[in-house]
C-alpha positions in Angstrom: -35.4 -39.6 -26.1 -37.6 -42.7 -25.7 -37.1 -45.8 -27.8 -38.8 -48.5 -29.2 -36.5 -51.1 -30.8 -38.3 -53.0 -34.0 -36.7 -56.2 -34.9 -37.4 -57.6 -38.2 -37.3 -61.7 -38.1 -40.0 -62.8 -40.1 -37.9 -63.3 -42.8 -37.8 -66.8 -44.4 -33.4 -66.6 -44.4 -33.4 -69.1 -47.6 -29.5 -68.4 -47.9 -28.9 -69.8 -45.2 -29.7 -73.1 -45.9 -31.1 -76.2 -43.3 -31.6 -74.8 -40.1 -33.0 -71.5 -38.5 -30.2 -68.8 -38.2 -32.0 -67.0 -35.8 -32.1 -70.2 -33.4 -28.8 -71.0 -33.6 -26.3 -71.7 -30.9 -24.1 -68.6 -30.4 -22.6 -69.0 -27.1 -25.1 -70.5 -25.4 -28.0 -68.6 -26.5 -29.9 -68.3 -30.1 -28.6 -66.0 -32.3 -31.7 -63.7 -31.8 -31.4 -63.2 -28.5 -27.8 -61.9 -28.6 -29.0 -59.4 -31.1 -31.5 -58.1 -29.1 -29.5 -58.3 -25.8 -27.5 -54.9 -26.1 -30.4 -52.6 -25.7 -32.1 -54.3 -22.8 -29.0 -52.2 -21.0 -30.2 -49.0 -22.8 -32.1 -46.5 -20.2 -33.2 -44.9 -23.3 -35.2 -47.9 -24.2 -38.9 -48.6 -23.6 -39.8 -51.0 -25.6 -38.8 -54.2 -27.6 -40.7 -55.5 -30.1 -39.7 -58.4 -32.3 -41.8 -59.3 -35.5 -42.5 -63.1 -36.1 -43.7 -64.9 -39.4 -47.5 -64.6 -39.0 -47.7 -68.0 -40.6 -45.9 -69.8 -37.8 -46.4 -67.6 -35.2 -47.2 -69.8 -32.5 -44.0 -71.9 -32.7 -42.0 -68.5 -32.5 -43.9 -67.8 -29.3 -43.5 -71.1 -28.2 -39.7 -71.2 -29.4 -38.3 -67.8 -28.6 -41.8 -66.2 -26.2 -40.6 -66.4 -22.7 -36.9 -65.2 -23.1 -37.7 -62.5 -25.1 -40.4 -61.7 -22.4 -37.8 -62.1 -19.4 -35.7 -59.1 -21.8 -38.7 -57.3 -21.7 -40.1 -57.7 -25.1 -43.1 -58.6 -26.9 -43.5 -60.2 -30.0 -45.8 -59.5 -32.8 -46.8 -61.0 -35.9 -44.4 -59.6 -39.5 -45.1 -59.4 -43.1 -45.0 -62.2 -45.5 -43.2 -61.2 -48.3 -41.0 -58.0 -48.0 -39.0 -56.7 -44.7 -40.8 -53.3 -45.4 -44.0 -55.3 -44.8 -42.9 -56.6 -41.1 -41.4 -53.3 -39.8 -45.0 -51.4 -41.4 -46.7 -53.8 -39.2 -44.8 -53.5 -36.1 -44.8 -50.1 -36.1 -48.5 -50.5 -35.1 -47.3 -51.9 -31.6 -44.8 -49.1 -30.6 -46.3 -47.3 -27.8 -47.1 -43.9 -28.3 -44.7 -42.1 -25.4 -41.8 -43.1 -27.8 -40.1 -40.4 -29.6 -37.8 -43.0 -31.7 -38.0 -46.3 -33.8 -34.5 -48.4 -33.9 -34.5 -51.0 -36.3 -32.0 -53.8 -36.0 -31.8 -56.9 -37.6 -32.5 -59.7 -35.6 -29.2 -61.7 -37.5 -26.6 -59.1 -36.1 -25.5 -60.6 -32.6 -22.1 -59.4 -32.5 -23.7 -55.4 -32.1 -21.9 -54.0 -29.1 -22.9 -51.4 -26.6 -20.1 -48.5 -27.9 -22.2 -49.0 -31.7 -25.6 -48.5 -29.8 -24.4 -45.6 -28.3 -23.1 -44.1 -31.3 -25.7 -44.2 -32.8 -28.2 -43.1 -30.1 -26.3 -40.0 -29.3 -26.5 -38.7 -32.8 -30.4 -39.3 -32.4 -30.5 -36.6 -30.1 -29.8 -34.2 -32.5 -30.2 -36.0 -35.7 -34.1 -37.3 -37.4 -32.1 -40.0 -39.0 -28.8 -42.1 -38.1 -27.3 -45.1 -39.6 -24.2 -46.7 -39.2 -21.9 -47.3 -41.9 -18.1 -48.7 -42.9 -16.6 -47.1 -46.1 -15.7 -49.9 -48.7 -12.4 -50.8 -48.6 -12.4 -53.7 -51.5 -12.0 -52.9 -54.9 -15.5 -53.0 -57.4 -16.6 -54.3 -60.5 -19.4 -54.2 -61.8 -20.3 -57.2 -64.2 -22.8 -58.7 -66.7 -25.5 -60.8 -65.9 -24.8 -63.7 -67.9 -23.3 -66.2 -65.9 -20.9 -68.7 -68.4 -18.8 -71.9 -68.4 -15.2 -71.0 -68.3 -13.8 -73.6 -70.0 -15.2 -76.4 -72.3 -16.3 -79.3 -70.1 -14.4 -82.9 -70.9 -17.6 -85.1 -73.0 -16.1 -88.4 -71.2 -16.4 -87.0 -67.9 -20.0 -85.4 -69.0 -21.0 -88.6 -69.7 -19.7 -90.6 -67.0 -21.2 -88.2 -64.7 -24.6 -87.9 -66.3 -24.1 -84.8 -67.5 -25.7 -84.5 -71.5 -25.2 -81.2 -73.7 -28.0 -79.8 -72.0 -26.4 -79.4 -69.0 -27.0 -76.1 -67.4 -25.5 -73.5 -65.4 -27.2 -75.3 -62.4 -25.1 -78.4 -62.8 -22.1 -76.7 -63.0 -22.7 -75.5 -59.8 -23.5 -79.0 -58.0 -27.3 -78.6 -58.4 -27.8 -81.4 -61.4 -25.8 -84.2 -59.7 -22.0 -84.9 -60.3 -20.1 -85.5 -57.8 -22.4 -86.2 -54.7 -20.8 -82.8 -52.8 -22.3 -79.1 -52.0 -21.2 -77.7 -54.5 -18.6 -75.5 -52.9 -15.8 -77.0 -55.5 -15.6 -77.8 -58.7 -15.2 -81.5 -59.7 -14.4 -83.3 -62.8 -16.5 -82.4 -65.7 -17.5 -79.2 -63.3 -15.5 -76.3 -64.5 -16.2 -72.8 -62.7 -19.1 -70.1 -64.0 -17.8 -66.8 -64.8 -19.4 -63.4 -65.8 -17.9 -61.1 -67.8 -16.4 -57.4 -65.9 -17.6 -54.3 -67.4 -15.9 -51.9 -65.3 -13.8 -50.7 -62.2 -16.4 -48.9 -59.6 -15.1 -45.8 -57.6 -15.3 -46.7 -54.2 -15.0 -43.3 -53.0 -17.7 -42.1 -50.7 -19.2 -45.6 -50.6 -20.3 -47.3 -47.8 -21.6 -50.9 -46.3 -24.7 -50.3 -44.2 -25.3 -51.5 -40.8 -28.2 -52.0 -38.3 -29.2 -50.5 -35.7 -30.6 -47.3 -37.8 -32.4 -44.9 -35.5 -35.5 -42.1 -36.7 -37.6 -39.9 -34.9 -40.8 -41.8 -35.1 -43.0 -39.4 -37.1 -40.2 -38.9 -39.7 -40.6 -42.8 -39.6 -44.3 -43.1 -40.0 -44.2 -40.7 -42.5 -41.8 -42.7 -44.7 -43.5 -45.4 -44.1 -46.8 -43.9 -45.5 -45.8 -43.7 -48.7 -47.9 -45.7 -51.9 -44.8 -47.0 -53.3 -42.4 -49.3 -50.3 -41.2 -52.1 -52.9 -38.0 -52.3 -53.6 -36.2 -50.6 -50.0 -33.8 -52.9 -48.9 -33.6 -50.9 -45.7 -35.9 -48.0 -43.9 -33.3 -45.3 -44.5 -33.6 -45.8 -48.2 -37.6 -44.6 -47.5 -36.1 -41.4 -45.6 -34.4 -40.6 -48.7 -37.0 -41.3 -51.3 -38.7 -38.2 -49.0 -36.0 -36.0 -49.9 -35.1 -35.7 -45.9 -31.6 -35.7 -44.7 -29.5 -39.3 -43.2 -26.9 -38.7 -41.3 -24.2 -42.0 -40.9 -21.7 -42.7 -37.8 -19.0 -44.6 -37.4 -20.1 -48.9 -37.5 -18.2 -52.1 -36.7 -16.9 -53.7 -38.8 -17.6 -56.6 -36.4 -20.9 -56.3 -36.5 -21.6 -58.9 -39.4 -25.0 -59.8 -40.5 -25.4 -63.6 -40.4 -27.0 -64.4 -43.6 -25.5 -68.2 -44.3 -23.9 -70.8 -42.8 -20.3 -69.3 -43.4 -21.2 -65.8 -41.7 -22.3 -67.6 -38.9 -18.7 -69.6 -38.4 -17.2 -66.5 -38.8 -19.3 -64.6 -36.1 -18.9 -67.8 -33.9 -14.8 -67.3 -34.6 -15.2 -63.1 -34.1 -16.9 -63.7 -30.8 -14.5 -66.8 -29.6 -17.5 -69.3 -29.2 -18.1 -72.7 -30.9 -20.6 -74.5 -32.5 -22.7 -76.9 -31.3 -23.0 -79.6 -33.6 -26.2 -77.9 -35.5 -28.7 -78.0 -32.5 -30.7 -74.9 -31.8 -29.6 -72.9 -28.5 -33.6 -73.1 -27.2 -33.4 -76.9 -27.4 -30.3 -77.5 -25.1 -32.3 -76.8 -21.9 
């Protein structure tokens, strides 16, 4: 088994707010770089190849070029829109002696060597592996319409700014009020609610992890497919071809860092701090 390893950071990462998540400090080095780190130690592994935005592709070459060259990989330019887009396009760079695509996300730097070779083994014998950790929280599912709880206070309202057009957006700290982030409620700012519609069975279901491993014709041919939109991740185009995913054991410590609380809570999993908001590849 030879593999190429595709990771997906073109992505704009709007949760997470100011800042790059990718670039930030996670013990000393960005939080890309950690996430790409385990397989450099893989024998299996031939290739790396991270997928930039093509719109600002020189200042990901400039920012991120030569360490991911030290680890041996090369960088090439994503899609603009969807993730299916980037991985499409990088599979165009994956040299032809691979017999295997992994895809990993490029916000997942807590991924450990035992999940790798979880999932690698299965590879062997299995066209498609993902890793997976069954829900353990109960689930409801709920309306759409998001509500005001409670009738605000009109003297608050109007100290505040607020008029009887206020919106959903103001309740939650987008219209002005209280000069915070809109992480609590103020005066005048009671919570949103939706309404539940039902308990979901959580039997049988499963949170998906990265990295997910295919034999890379089963991959192509997935990816050949007229219709890619909606797949919010490449097994889901295995499936829509009717072939067989098999799932192993994840981590539950493998968190995806999507906003700014994920990444204090990886920082607090892996027992390293902050530092103070500057990007790792500036502090040398």
């Amino acid at each position: 088994m030879r593999v190429a390893v595709i990771i997906p950071a073109a992505g704009a990462g709007h949760r997470f707010g100011a800042g790059d998540k990718l670039a930030a400090d996670f013990g000393g080095r960005p939080v890309l770089l950690k996430s790409i780190e385990p397989f450099t130690k893989r024998d299996e592994v031939d290739a790396i190849i991270v997928a930039g935005p093509p719109d600002d592709l020189d200042a990901f070459r400039d920012r991120y070029g030569p360490q991911i060259g030290f680890l041996g990989g090369t960088i090439v330019a994503g899609g603009r829109k969807e993730r299916w887009e980037t991985v499409r396009l990088a599979l165009d760079a994956v040299p032809e002696e691979c017999t295997h695509v992994a895809i990993h996300d490029g916000g997942r730097p807590l991924l450990d060597d035992d999940l790798v070779g979880r999932v690698f083994e299965a590879g062997r014998t299995r066209a498609a592996v993902i890793p997976g950790i069954p829900v353990r929280d109960t689930l409801k599912r709920c309306g759409d319409e998001l509500f005001e709880t409670a009738e605000r206070d009109a003297t608050v309202d109007a100290i505040l700014g607020l008029g009887d057009d206020a919106g959903i957006d103001d309740l939650l700290g987008g219209g002005g009020g209280d000069g915070g982030d809109g992480g609590e409620p103020g005066p005048g700012h009671q919570v949103p609610g939706r309404a539940v519609k039902e308990t979901v069975s959580r039997q049988g279901l499963f949170r998906v992890q990265t990295p997910q491993l295919f034999e890379i014709d089963l991959l192509k041919r997935a990816y050949a497919q007229d219709d890619l939109d909606g797949a919010t991740d490449d097994a889901m185009l295995i499936e829509r071809l009717g072939e067989d995913v098999t799932m192993v054991e994840g981590d539950e410590r493998n968190l995806k860092i999507t906003t700014q609380s994920d990444l204090a809570i990886a920082r607090s999993i892996a027992g390293v701090k902050g530092d103070g908001g500057k990007p790792a590849h500036l502090r040398f």
